[in-house]
C-alpha positions as CSV (number, residue, x, y, z in Angstrom):
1,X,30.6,7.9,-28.9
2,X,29.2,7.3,-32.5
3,X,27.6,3.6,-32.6
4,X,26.1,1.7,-35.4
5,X,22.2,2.3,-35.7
6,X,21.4,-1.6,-35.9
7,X,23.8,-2.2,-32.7
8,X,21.6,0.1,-31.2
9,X,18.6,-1.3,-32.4
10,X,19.4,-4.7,-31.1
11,X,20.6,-3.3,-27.7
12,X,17.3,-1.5,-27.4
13,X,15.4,-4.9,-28.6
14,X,17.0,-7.3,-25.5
15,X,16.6,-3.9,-23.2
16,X,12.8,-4.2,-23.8
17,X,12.8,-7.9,-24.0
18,X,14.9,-8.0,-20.9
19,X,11.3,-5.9,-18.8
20,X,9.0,-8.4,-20.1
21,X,10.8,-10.9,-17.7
22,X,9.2,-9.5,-14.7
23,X,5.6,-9.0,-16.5
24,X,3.7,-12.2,-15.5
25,X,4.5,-11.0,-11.7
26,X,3.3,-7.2,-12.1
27,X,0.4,-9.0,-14.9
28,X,-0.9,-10.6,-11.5
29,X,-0.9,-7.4,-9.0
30,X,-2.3,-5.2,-11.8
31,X,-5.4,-8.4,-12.1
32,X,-5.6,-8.7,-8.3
33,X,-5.7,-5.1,-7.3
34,X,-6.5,-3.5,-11.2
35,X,-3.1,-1.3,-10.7
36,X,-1.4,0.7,-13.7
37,X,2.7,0.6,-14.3
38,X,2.6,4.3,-12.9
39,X,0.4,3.6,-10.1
40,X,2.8,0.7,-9.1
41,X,5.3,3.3,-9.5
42,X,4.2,5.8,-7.3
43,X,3.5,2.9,-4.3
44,X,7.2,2.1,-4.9
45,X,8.4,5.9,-4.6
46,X,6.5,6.2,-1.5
47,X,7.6,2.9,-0.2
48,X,10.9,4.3,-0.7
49,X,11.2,8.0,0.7
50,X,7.7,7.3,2.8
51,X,6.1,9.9,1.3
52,X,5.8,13.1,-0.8
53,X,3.7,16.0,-1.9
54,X,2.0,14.8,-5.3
55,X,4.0,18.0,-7.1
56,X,7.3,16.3,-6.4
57,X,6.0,12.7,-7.7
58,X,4.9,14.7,-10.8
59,X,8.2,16.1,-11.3
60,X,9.8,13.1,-10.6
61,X,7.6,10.9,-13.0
62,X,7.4,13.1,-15.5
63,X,3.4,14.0,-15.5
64,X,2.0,16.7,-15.1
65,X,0.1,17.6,-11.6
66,X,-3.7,16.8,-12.9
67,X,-2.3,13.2,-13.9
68,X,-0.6,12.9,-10.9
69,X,-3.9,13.6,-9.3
70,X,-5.7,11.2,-11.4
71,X,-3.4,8.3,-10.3
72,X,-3.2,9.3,-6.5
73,X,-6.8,9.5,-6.1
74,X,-7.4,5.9,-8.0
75,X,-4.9,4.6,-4.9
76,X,-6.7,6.8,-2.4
77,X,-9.5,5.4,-3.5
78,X,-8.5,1.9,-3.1
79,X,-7.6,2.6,0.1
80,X,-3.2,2.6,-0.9
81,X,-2.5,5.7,-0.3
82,X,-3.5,8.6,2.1
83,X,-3.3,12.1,1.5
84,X,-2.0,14.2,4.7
85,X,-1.4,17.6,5.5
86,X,1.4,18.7,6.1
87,X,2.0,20.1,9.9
88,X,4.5,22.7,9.2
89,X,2.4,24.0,5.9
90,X,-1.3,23.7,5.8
91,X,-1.3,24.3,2.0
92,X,1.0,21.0,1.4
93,X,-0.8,17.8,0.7
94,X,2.1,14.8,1.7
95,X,0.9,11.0,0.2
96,X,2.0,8.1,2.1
97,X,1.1,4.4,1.8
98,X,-1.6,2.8,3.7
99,X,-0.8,-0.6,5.4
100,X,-2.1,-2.3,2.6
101,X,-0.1,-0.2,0.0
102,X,2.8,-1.3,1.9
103,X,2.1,-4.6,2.0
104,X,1.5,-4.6,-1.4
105,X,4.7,-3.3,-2.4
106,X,6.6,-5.6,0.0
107,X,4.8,-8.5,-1.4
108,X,5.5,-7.6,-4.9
109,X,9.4,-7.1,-4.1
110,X,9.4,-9.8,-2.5
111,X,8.5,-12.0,-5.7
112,X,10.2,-10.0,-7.9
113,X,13.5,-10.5,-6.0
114,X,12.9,-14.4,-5.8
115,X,12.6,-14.7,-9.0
116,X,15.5,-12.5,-10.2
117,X,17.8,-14.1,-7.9
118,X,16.6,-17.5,-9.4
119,X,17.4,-15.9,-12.9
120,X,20.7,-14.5,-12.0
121,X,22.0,-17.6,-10.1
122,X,21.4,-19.6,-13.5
123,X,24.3,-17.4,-15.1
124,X,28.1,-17.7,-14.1
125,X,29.3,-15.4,-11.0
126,X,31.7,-13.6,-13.2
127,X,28.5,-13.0,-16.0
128,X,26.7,-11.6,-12.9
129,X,29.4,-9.5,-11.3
130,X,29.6,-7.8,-15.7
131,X,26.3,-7.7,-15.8
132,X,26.1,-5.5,-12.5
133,X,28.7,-3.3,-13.4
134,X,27.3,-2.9,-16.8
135,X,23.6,-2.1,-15.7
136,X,25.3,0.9,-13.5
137,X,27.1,2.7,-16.1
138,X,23.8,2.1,-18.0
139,X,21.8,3.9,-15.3
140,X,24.6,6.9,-14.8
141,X,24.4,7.4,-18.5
142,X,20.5,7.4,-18.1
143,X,20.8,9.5,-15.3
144,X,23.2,12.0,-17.5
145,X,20.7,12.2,-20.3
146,X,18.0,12.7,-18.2
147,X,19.7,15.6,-16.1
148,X,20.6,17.3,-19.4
149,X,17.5,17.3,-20.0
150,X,17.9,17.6,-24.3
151,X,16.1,14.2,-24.8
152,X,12.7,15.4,-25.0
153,X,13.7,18.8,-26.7
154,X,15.9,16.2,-29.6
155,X,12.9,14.1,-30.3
156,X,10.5,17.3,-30.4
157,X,13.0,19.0,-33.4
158,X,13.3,15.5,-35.1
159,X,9.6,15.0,-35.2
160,X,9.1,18.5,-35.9
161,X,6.5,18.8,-32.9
């Protein structure tokens, strides 16, 4: 699909306006508890799948494994996240969320939801119901560039890095 460059450029400008919405709510958790966006992240990946070895969140985020160690030992730290070994393999480390961490990220959903559902239920049902089905085919065709895997390889050659 060829598309005009400022239709892009617009579509990527309301994408990016579109996150701020939920900032003032993650603003007040990363004041409260002095958490980063992939901090948060991780506490909701673990919240998720309850837990994981910190190689697979690297993967998964996209970091490499000494980051992922820097941000899993700031949540240890804080008393989010444990690390555990694993019981069938000694050498595997598995993270999990501490009560707190998952009260944390209950809380936070919690809000968030609230207030997206007071967002949404400002628009018409049938704006809602095309604004669903458009946000999916934007995730599968985020999910398709990703699992290609040329994104970062494009940029790299266009740059000339």
């Amino acid at each position: 699909m060829k598309h005009n460059d400022g239709l892009l450029e617009e579509a990527v400008r309301a994408y990016v306006r579109s996150l701020s919405i939920i900032d003032p709510l993650r603003l007040r958790f990363w004041d409260d508890r002095n958490l980063t966006t992939p901090q948060l992240r991780i506490m909701f990946i673990l919240a998720n799948q309850r837990d994981a070895t910190p190689g697979a969140l690297a993967e998964r985020m996209h970091v490499t494994p000494p980051t992922m160690t820097g941000l899993t030992d700031r949540l240890v730290k804080q008393g989010l996240v444990t690390r555990e070994e694993d019981p069938c393999d000694r050498r595997l480390v598995r993270l999990r969320l501490t009560d707190e961490g998952r009260r944390i990220t209950n809380e936070l959903e919690t809000v968030g939801r609230a207030f997206l559902k007071e967002v949404l239920g400002r628009l018409p049902p049938d704006h809602v119901r095309k604004l669903t089905e458009l946000l999916q085919e934007f995730w599968d065709a985020a999910e398709a560039v990703q699992t290609a895997g040329e994104f970062g390889r494009e940029s790299k050659q266009q740059t000339g890095a």
